[in-house]
Biopython code that builds the backbone (N, CA, C, O; Angstrom):
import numpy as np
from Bio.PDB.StructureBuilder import StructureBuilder

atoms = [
    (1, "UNK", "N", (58.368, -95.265, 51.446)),
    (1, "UNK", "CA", (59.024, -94.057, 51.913)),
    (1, "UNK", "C", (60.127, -93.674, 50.937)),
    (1, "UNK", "O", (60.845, -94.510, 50.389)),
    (2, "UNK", "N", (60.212, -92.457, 50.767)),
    (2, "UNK", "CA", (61.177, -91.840, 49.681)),
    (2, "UNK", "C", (62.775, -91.804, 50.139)),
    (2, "UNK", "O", (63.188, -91.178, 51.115)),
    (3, "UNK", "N", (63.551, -92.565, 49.283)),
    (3, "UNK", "CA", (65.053, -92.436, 50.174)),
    (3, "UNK", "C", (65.699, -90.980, 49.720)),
    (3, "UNK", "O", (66.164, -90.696, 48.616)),
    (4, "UNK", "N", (65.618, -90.351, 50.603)),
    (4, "UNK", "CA", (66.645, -89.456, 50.804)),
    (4, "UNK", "C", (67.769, -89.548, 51.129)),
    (4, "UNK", "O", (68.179, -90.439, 51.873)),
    (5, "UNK", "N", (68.663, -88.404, 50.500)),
    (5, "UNK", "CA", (69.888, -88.312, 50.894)),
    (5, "UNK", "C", (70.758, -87.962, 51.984)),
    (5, "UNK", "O", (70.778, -86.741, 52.140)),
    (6, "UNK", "N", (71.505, -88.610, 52.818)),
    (6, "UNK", "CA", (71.585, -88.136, 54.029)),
    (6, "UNK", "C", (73.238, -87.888, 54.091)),
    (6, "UNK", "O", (73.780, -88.736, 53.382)),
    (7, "UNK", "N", (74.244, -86.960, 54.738)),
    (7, "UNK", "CA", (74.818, -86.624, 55.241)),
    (7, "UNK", "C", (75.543, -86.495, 56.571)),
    (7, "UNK", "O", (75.067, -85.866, 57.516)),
    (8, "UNK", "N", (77.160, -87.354, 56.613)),
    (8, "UNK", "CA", (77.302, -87.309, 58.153)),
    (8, "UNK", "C", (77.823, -86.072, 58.730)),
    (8, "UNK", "O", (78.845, -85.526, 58.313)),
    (9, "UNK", "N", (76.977, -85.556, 59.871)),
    (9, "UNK", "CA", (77.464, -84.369, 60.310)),
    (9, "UNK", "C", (78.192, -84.377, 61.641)),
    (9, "UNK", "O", (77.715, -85.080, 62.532)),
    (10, "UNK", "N", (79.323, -83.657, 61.886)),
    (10, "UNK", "CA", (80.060, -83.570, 63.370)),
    (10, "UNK", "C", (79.912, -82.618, 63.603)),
    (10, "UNK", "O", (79.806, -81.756, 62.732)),
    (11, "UNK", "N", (79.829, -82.319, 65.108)),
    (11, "UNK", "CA", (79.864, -81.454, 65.916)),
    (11, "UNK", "C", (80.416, -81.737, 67.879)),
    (11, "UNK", "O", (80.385, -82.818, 68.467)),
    (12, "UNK", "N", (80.794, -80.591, 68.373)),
    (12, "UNK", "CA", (81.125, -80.802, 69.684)),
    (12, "UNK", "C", (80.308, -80.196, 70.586)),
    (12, "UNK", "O", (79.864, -79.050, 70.508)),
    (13, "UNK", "N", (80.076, -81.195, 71.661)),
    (13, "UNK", "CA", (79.191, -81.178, 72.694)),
    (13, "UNK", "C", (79.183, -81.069, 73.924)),
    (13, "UNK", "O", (78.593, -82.019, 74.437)),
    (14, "UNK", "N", (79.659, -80.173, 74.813)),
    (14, "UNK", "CA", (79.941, -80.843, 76.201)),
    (14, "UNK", "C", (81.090, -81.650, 75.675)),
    (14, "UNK", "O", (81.193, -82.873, 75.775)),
    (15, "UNK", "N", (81.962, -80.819, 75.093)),
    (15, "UNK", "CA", (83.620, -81.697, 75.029)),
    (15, "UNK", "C", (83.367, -82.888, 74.208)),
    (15, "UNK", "O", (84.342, -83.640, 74.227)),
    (16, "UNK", "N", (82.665, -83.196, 73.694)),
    (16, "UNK", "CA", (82.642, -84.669, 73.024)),
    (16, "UNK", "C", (82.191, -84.348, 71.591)),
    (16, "UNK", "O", (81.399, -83.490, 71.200)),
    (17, "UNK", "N", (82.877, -85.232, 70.934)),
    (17, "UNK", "CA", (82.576, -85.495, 69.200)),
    (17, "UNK", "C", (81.199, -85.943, 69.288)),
    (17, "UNK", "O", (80.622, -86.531, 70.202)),
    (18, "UNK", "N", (80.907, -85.663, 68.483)),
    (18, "UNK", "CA", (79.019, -85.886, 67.933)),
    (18, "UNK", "C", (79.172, -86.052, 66.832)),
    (18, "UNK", "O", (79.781, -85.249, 66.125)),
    (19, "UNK", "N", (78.534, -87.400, 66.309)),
    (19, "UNK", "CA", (78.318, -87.801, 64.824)),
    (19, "UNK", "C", (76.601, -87.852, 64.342)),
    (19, "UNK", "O", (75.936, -88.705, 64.930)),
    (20, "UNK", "N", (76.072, -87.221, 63.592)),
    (20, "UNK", "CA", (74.677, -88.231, 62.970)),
    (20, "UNK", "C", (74.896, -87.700, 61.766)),
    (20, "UNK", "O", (75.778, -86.938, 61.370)),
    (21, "UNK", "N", (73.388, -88.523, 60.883)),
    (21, "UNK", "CA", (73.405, -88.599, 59.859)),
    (21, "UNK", "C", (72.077, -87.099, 59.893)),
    (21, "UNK", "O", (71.223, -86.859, 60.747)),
    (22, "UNK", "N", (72.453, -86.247, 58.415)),
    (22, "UNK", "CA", (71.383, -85.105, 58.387)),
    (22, "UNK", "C", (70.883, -85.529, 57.143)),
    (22, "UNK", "O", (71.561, -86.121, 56.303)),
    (23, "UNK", "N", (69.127, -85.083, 56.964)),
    (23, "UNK", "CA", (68.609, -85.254, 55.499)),
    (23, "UNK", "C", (69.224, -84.298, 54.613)),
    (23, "UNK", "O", (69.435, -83.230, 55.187)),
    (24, "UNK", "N", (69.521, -84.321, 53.612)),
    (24, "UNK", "CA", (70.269, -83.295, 52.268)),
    (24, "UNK", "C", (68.526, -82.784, 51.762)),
    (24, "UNK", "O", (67.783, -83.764, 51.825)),
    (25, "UNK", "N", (67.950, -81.774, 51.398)),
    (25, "UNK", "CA", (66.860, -81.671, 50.510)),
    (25, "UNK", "C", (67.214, -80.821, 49.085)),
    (25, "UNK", "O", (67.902, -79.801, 49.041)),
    (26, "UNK", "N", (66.555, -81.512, 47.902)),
    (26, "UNK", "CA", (66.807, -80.749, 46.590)),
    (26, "UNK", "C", (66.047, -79.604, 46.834)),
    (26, "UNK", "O", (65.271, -79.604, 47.790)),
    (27, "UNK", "N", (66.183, -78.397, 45.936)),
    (27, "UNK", "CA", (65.773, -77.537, 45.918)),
    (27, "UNK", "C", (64.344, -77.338, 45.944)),
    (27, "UNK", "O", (63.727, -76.498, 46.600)),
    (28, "UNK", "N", (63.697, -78.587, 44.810)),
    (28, "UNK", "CA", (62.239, -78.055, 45.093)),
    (28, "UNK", "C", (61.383, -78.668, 46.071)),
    (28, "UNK", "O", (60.205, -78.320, 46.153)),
    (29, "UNK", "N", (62.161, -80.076, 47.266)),
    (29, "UNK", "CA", (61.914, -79.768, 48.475)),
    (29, "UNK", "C", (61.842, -78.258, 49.454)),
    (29, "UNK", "O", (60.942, -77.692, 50.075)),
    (30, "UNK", "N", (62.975, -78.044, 49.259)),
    (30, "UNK", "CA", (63.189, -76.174, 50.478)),
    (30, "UNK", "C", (62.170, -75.591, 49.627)),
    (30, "UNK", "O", (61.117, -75.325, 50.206)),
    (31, "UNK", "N", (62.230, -75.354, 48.496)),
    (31, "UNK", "CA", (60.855, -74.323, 48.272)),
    (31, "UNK", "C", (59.702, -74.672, 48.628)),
    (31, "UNK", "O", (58.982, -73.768, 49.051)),
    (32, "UNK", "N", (59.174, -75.990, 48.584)),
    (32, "UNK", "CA", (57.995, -76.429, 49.435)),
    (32, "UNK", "C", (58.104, -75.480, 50.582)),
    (32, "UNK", "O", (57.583, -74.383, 50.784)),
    (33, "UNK", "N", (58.955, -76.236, 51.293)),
    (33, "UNK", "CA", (59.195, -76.416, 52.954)),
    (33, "UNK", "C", (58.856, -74.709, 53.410)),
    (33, "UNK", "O", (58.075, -74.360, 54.296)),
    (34, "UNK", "N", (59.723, -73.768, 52.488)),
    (34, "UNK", "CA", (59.856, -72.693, 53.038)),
    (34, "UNK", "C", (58.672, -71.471, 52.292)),
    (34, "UNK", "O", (58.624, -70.260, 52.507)),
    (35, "UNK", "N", (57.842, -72.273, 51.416)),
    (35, "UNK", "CA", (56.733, -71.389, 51.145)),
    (35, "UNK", "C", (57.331, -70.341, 49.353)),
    (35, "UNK", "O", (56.481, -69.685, 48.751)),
    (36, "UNK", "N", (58.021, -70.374, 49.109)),
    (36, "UNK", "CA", (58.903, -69.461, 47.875)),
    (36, "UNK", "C", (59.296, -70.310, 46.858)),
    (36, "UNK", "O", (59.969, -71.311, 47.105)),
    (37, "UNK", "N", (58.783, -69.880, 45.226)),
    (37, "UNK", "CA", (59.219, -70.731, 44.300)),
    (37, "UNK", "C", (60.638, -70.953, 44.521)),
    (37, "UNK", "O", (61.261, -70.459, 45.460)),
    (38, "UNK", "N", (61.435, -72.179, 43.078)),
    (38, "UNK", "CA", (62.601, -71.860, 43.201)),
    (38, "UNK", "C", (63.366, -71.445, 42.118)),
    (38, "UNK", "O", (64.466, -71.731, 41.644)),
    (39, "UNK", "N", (62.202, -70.477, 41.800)),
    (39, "UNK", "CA", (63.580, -69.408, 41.002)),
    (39, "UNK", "C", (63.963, -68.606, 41.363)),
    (39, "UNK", "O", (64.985, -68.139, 40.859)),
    (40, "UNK", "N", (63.022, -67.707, 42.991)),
    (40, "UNK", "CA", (63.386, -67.110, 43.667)),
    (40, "UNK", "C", (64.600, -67.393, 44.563)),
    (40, "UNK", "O", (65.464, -66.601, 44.940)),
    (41, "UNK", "N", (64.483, -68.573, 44.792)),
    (41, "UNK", "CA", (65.352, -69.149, 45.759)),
    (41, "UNK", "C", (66.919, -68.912, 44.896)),
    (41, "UNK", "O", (67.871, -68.298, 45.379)),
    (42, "UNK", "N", (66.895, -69.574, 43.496)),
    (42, "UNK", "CA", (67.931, -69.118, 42.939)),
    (42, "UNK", "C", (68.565, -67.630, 42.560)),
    (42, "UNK", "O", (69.704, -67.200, 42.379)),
    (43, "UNK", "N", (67.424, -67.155, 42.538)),
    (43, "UNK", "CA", (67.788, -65.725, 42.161)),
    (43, "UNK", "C", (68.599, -65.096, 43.843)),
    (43, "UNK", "O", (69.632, -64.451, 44.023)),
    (44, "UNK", "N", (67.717, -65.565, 44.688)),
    (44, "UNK", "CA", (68.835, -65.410, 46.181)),
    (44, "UNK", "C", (70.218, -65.986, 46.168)),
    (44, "UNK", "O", (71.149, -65.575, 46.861)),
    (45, "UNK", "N", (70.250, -66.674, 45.575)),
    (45, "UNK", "CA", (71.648, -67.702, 45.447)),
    (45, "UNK", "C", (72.872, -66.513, 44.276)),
    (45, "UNK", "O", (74.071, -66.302, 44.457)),
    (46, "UNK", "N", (71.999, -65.985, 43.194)),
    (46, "UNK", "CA", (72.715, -65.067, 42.058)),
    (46, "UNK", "C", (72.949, -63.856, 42.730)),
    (46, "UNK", "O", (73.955, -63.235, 42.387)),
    (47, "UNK", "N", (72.187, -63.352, 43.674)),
    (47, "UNK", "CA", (72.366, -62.455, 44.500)),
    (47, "UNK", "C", (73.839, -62.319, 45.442)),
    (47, "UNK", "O", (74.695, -61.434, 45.440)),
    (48, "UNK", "N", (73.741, -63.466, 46.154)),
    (48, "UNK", "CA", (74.713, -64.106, 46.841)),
    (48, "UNK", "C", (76.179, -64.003, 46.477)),
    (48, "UNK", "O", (77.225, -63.655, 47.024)),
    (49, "UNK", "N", (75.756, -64.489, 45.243)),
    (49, "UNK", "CA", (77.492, -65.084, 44.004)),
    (49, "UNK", "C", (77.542, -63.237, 44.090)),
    (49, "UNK", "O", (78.497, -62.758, 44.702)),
    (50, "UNK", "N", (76.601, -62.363, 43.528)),
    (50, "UNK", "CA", (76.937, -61.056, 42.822)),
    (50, "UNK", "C", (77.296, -60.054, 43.732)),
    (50, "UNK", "O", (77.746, -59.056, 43.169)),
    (51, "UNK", "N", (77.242, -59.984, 45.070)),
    (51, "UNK", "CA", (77.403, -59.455, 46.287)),
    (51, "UNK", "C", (77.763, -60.572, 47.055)),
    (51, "UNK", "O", (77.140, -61.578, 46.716)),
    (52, "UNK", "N", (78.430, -60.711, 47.826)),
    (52, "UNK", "CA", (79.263, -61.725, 48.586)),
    (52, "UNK", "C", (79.659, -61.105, 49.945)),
    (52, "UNK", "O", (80.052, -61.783, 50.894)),
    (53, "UNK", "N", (79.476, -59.274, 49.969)),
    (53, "UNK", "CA", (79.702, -58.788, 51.407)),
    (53, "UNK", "C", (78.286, -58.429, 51.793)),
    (53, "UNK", "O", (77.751, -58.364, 52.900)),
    (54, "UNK", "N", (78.019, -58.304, 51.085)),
    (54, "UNK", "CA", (76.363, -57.893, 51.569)),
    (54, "UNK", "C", (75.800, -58.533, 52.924)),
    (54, "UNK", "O", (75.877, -59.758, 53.021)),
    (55, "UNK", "N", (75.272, -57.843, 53.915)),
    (55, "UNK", "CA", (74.680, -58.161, 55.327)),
    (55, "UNK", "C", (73.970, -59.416, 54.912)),
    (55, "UNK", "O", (74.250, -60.566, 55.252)),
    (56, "UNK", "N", (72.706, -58.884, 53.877)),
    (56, "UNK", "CA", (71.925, -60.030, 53.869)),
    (56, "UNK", "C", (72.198, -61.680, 53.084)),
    (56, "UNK", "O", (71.581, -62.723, 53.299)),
    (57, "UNK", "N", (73.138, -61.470, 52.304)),
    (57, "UNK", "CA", (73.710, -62.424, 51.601)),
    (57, "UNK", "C", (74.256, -63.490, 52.662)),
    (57, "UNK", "O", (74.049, -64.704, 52.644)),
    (58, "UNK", "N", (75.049, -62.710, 53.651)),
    (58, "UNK", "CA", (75.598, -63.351, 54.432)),
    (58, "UNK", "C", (75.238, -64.563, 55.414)),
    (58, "UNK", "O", (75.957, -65.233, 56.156)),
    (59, "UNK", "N", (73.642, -64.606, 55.106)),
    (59, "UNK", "CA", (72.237, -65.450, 55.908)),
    (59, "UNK", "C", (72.160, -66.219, 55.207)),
    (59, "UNK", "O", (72.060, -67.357, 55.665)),
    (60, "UNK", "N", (72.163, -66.101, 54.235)),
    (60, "UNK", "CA", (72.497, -67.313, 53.547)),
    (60, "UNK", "C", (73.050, -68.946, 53.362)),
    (60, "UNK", "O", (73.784, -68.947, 52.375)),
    (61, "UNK", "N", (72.984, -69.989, 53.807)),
    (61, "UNK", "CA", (73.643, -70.954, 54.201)),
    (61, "UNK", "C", (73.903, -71.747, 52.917)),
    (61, "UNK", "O", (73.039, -72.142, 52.135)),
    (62, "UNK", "N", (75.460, -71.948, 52.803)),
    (62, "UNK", "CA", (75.996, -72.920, 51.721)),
    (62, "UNK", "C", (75.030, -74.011, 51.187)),
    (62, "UNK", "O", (74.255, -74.466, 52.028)),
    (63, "UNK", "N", (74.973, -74.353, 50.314)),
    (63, "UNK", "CA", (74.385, -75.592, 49.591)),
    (63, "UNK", "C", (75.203, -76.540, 49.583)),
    (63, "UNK", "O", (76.160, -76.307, 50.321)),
    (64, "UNK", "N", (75.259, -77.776, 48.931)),
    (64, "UNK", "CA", (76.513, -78.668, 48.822)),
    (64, "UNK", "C", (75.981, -78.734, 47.152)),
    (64, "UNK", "O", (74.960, -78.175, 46.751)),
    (65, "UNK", "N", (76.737, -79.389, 46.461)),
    (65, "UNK", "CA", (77.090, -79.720, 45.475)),
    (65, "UNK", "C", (78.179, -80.188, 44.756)),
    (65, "UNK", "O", (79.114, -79.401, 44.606)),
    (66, "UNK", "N", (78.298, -81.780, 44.074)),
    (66, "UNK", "CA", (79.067, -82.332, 43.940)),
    (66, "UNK", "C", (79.581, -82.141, 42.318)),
    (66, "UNK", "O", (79.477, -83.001, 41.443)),
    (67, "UNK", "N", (80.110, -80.897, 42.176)),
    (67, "UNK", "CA", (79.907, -80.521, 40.929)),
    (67, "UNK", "C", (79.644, -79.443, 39.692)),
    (67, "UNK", "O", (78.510, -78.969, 39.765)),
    (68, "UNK", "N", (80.285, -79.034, 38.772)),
    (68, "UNK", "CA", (79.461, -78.110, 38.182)),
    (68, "UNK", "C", (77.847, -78.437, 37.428)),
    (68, "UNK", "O", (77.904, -79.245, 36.501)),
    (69, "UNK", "N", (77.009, -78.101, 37.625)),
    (69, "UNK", "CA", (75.847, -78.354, 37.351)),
    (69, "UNK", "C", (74.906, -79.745, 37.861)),
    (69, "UNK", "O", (74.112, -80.484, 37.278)),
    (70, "UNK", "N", (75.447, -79.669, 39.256)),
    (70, "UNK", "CA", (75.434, -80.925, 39.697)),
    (70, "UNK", "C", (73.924, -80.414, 40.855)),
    (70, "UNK", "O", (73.754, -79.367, 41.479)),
    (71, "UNK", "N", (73.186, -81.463, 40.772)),
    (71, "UNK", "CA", (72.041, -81.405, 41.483)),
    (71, "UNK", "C", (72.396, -80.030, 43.228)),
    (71, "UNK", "O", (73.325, -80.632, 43.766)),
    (72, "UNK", "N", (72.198, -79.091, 43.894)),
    (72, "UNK", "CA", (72.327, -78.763, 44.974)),
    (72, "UNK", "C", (71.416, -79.320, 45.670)),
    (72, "UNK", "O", (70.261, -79.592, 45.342)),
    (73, "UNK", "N", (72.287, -79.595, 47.250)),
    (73, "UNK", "CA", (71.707, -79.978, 48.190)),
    (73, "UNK", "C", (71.496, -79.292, 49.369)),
    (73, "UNK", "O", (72.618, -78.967, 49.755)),
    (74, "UNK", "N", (70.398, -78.770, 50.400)),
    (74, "UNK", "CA", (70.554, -78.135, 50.978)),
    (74, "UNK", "C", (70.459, -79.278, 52.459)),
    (74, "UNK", "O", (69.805, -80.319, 52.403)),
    (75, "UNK", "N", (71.272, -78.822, 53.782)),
    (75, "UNK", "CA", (70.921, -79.488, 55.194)),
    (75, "UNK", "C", (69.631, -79.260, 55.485)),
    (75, "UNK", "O", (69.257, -78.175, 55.039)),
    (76, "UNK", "N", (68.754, -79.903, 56.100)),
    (76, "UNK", "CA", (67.251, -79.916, 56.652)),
    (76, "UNK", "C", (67.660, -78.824, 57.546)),
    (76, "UNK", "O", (66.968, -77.839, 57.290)),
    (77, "UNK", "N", (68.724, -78.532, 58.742)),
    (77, "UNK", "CA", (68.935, -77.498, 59.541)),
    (77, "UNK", "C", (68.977, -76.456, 58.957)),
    (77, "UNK", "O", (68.565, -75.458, 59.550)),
    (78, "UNK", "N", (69.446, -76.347, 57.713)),
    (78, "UNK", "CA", (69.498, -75.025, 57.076)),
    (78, "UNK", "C", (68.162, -74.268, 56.580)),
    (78, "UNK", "O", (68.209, -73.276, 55.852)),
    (79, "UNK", "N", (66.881, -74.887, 57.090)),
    (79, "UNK", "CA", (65.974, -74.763, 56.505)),
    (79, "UNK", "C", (65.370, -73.275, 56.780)),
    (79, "UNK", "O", (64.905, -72.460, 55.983)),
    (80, "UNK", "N", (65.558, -73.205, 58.312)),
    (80, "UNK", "CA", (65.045, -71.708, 59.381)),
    (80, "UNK", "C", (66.107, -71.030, 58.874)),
    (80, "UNK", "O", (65.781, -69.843, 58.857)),
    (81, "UNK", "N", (67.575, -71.211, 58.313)),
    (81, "UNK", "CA", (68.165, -69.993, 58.048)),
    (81, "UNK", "C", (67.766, -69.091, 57.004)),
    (81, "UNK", "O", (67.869, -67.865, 57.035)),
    (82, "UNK", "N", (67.104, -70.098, 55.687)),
    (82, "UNK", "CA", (66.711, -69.589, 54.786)),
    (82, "UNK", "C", (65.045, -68.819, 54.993)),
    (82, "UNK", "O", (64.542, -68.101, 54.129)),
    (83, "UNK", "N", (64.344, -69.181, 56.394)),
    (83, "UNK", "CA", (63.132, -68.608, 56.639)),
    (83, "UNK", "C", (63.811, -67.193, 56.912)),
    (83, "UNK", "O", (63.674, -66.110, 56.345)),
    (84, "UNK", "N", (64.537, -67.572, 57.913)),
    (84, "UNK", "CA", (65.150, -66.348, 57.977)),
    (84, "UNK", "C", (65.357, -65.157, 57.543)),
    (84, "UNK", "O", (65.050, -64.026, 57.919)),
    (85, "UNK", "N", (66.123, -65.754, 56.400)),
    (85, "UNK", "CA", (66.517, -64.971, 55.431)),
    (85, "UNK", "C", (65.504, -64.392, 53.894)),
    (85, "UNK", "O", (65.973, -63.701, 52.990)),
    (86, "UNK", "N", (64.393, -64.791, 53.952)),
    (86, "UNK", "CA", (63.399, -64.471, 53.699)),
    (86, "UNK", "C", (62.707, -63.870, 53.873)),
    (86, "UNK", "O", (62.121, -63.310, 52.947)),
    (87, "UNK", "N", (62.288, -63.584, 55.625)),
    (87, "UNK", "CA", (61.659, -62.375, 56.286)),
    (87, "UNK", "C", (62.830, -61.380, 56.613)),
    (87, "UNK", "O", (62.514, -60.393, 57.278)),
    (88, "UNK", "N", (63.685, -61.466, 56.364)),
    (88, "UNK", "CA", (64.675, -60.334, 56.334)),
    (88, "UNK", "C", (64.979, -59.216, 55.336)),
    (88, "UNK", "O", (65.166, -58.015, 55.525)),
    (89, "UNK", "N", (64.974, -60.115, 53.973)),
    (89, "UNK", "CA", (65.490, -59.304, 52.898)),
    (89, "UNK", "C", (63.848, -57.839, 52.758)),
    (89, "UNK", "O", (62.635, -57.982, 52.908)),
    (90, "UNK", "N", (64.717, -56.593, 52.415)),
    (90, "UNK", "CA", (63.859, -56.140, 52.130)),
    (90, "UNK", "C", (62.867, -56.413, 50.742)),
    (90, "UNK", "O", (63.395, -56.879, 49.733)),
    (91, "UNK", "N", (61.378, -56.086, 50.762)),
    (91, "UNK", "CA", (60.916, -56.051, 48.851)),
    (91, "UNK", "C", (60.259, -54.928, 48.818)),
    (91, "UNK", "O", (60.103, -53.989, 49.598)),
    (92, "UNK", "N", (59.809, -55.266, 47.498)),
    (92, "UNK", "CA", (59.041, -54.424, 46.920)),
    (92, "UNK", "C", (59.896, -53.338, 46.580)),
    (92, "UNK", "O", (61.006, -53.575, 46.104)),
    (93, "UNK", "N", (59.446, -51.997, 46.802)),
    (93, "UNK", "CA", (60.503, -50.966, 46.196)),
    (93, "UNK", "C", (61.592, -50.411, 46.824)),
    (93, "UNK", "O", (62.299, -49.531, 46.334)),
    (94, "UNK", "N", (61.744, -50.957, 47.987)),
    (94, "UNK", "CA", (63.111, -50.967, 48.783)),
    (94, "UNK", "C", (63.546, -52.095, 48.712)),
    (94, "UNK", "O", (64.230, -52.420, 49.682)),
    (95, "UNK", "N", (63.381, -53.074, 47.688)),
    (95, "UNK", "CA", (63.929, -54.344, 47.502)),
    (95, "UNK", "C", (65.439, -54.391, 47.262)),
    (95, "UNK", "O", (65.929, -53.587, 46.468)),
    (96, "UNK", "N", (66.082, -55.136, 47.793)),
    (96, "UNK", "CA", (67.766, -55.286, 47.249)),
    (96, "UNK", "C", (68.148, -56.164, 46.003)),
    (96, "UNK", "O", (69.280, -56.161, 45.518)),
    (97, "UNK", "N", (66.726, -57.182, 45.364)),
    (97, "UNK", "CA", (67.194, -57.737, 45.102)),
    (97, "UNK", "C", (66.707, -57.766, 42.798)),
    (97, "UNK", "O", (66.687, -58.584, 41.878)),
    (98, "UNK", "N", (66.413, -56.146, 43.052)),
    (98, "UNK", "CA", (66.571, -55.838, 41.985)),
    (98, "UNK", "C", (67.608, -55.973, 40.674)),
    (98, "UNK", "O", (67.201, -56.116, 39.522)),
    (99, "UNK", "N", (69.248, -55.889, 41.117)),
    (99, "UNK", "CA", (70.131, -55.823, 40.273)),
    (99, "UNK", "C", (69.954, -57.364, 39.795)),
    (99, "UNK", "O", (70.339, -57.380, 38.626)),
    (100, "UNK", "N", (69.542, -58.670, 40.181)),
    (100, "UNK", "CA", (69.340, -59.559, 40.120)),
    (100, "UNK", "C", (68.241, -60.034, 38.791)),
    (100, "UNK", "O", (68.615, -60.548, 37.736)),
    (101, "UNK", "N", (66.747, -59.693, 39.186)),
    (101, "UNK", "CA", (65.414, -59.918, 39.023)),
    (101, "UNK", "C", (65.282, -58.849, 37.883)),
    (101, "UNK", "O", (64.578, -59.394, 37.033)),
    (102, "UNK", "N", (65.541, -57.883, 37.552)),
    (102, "UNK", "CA", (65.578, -56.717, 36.985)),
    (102, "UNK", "C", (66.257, -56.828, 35.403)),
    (102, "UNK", "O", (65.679, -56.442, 34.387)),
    (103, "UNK", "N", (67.443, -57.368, 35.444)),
    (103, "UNK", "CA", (68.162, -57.410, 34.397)),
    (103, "UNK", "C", (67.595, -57.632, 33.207)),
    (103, "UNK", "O", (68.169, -57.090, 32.263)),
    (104, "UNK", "N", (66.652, -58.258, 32.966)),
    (104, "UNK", "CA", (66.468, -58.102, 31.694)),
    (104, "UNK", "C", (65.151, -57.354, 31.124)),
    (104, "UNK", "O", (64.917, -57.233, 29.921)),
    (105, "UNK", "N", (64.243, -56.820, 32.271)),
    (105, "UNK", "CA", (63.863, -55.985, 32.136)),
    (105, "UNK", "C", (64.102, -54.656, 31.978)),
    (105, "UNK", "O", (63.255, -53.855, 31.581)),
    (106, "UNK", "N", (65.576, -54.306, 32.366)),
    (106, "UNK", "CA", (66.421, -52.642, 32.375)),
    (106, "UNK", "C", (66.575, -52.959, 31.337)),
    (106, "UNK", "O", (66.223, -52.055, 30.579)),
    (107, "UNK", "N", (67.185, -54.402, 30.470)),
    (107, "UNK", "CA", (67.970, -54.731, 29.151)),
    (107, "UNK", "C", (66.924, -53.954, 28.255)),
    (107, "UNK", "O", (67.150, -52.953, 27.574)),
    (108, "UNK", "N", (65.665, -54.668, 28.411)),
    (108, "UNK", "CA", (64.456, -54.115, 27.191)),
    (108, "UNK", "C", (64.384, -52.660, 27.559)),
    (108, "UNK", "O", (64.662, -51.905, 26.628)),
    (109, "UNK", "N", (64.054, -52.054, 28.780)),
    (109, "UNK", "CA", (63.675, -50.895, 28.666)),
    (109, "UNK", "C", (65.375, -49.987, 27.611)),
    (109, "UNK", "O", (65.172, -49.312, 26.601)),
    (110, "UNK", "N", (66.530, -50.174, 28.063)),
    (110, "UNK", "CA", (67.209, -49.430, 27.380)),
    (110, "UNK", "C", (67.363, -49.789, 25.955)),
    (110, "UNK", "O", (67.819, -49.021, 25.108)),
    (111, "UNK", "N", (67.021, -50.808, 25.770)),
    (111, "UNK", "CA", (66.702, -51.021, 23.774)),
    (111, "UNK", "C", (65.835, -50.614, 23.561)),
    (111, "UNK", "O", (65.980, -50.299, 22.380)),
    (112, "UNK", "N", (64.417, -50.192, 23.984)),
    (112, "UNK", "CA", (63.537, -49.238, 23.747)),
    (112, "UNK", "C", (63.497, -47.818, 23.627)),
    (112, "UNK", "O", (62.845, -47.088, 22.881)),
    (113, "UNK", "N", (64.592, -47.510, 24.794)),
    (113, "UNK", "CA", (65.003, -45.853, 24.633)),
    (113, "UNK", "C", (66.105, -45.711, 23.202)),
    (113, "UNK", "O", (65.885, -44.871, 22.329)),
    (114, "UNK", "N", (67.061, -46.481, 23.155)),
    (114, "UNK", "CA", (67.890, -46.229, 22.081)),
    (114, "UNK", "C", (66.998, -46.571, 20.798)),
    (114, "UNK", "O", (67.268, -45.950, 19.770)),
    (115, "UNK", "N", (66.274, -47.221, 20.777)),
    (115, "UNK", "CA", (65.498, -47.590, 19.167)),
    (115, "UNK", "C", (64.955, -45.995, 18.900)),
    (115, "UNK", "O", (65.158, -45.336, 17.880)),
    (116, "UNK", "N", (64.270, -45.604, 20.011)),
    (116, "UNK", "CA", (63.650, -44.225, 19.879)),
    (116, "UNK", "C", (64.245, -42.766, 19.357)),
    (116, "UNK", "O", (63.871, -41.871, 18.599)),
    (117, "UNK", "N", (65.422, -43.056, 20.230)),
    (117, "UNK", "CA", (66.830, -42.331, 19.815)),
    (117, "UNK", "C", (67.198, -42.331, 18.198)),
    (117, "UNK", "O", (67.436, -41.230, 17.701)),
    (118, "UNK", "N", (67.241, -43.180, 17.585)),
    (118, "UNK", "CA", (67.563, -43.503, 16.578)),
    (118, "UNK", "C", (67.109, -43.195, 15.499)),
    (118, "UNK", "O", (67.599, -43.657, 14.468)),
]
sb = StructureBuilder()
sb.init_structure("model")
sb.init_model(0)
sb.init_chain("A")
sb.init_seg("    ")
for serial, (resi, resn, name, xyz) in enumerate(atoms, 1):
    if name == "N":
        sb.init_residue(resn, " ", resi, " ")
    sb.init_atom(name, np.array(xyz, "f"), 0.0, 1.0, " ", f" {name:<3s}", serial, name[0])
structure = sb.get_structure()
């Protein structure tokens, strides 16, 4: 069996402290789990950082990470937030998450118009 990383979590219950331990999953666990590569998943995360009031950003559930460039970990509970937040976001051409996914495709198209220009 694979050791995973686990996490102690509290919470209150009926007035009482609650302790257990939660599984942590790396990223390309949740992308399994939740059906979506994970560059998408990151590109939701760049989304996130780049809009921070945004409705849908806000579905989003923290990662942990011990670190700059340090492995992220997501809670196993956090797993339905991110389903969630998956069947939520709009796509395709009412997509939000163009300014993101886009960038370096606008980059080429406007070095193509200015070369032309030129």
């Amino acid at each position: 069996m694979k050791n995973y990383k686990k996490e102690m979590v509290l919470w209150f219950e009926g007035g009482a402290l609650c302790m257990a331990e939660e599984r942590l999953l790396k990223l390309e666990e949740v992308a399994i789990l939740i059906g979506s590569s994970f560059k998408s998943i990151n590109n939701w995360y760049w989304f996130k950082r780049e809009n921070p009031d945004n409705e849908y950003a806000k579905l989003l559930p923290d990662y942990i990470q011990h670190g700059e460039r340090q492995t992220r970990y997501w809670r196993e509970s956090d797993i339905w937030k991110l389903i969630e937040f998956k069947q939520a976001i709009p796509q395709g051409r009412n997509g939000i998450m163009g300014s993101v996914t886009q960038k370096y495709y606008k980059k080429k198209e406007k070095e193509k118009v200015d070369g032309e220009t030129e």
